[in-house]
C-alpha positions, 0 to 999 in steps of 0.5 A, a space after each residue: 353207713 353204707 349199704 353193706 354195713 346195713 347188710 352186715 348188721 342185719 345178718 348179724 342180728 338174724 344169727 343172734 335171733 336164731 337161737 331157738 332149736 326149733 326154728 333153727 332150719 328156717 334162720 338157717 334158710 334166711 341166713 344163706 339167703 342172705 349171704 347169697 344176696 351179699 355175694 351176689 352184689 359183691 360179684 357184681 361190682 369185681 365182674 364189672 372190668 372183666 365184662 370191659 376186658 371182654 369187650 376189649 378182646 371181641 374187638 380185637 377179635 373182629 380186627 383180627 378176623 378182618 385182617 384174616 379176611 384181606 390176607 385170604 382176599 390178597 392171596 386169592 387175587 395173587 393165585 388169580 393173577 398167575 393162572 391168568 395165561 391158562 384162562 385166557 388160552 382157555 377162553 381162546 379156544 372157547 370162542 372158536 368152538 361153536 355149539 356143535 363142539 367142533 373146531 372151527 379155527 384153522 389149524 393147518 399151516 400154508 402151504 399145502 400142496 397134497 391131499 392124502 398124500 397126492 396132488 389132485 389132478 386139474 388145473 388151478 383156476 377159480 370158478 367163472 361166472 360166479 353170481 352171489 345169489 344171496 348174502 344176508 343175516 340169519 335169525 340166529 347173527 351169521 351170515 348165510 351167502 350163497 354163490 353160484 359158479 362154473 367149474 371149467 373142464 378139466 380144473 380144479 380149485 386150489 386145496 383149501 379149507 372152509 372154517 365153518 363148513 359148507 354145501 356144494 350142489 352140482 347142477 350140471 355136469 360132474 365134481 369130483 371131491 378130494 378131502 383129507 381124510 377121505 376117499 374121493 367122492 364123484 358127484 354129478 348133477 343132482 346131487 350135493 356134498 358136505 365140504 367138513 370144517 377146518 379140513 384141507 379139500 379142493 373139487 375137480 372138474 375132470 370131465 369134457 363138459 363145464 359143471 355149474 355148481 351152488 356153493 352155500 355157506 353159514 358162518 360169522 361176518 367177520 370170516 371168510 368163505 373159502 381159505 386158500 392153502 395152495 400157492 400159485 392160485 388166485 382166491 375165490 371171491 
């Protein structure tokens, strides 16, 4: 005989028992306590595959849930891949920007053959007599060179631009400064100028008498100091 024969039995004997009035409220407590127990065990066992079939479903669930996972990767990756021509531009334009915020990549095409619309007066010719009084590294990587030269009466460098910018001071004599953008500027011995990045300029000698001038530049190694955008001149060294 089985457990749940015995049960049966048992609920059947307790009914018969209770067949007193004044204890019908007791038996009635044991009998559904009783019943409560049966139909506990009873569930117990019928649930047994459902909680199986559970498990089954989570799993699938993860599955599916992975599989989610990979197509959202695929996609991103795909959305990556067609915007990689923006990035690269935007890059680009990062690395020629120093902290300052300016540009400092040439955005002028050769030739160039006016400033403000004129052609500065002076013959083209270098500078003579040049010393490179210092070219070293700066605590920060880049390159500080520091040139000294003579500008000849009556000449005059050729229209340029300098990337990362730099200082003229005149020792002797008289430069006169010709920038895009700006008036004319004259400056005589004991005085210095700013020479602005990425911005057409070239210096004169307009006067009787030889200047001699110090030109200082802070820039990367990898660039030149001067960068010559008028034909018909030969490049500063």
């Amino acid at each position: 005989m089985n457990l749940n024969n015995i049960l049966l039995c048992s609920f059947i004997v307790i009914v018969v028992y209770a067949g007193d009035d004044n204890d019908n409220d007791s038996n009635n407590r044991l009998s559904l306590n009783l019943k409560h127990r049966l139909f506990a065990k009873s569930s117990k066992a019928v649930s047994t595959p459902s909680n199986k079939a559970t498990k089954s479903s989570k799993a699938l669930g993860s599955k599916s849930k992975t599989q989610k996972a990979e197509d959202d990767t695929s996609l991103l990756f795909t959305s990556s891949c067609s915007d990689v021509q923006a990035k690269l531009d935007s890059c680009e334009a990062a690395a020629s920007t120093l902290d300052d915020g300016q540009s400092h990549k040439i955005t002028w095409e050769y030739p160039i053959t006016k400033i403000n619309g004129e052609t500065p007066p002076g013959k083209l010719q270098p500078l003579v007599n040049t010393e490179t009084m210092l070219d070293t590294t700066q605590s920060d990587g880049n390159r500080l060179v520091v040139i000294r030269g003579t500008r000849l009466a009556g000449t005059r460098v050729a229209i340029h631009v300098h990337e990362y910018g730099g200082h003229t001071c005149v020792l002797e004599g008289t430069i006169t400064d010709f920038v895009e953008g700006e008036p004319n500027g004259i400056y005589p011995a004991g005085t210095c100028y700013y020479m602005p990045s990425n911005t057409p300029m070239s210096a004169a000698n307009l006067g009787a008498e030889d200047a001699i001038l110090i030109d200082t530049f802070v820039l990367p190694f990898d660039v030149p100091t001067i960068t010559i955008m008028e034909p018909g001149y030969d490049a500063e060294e």
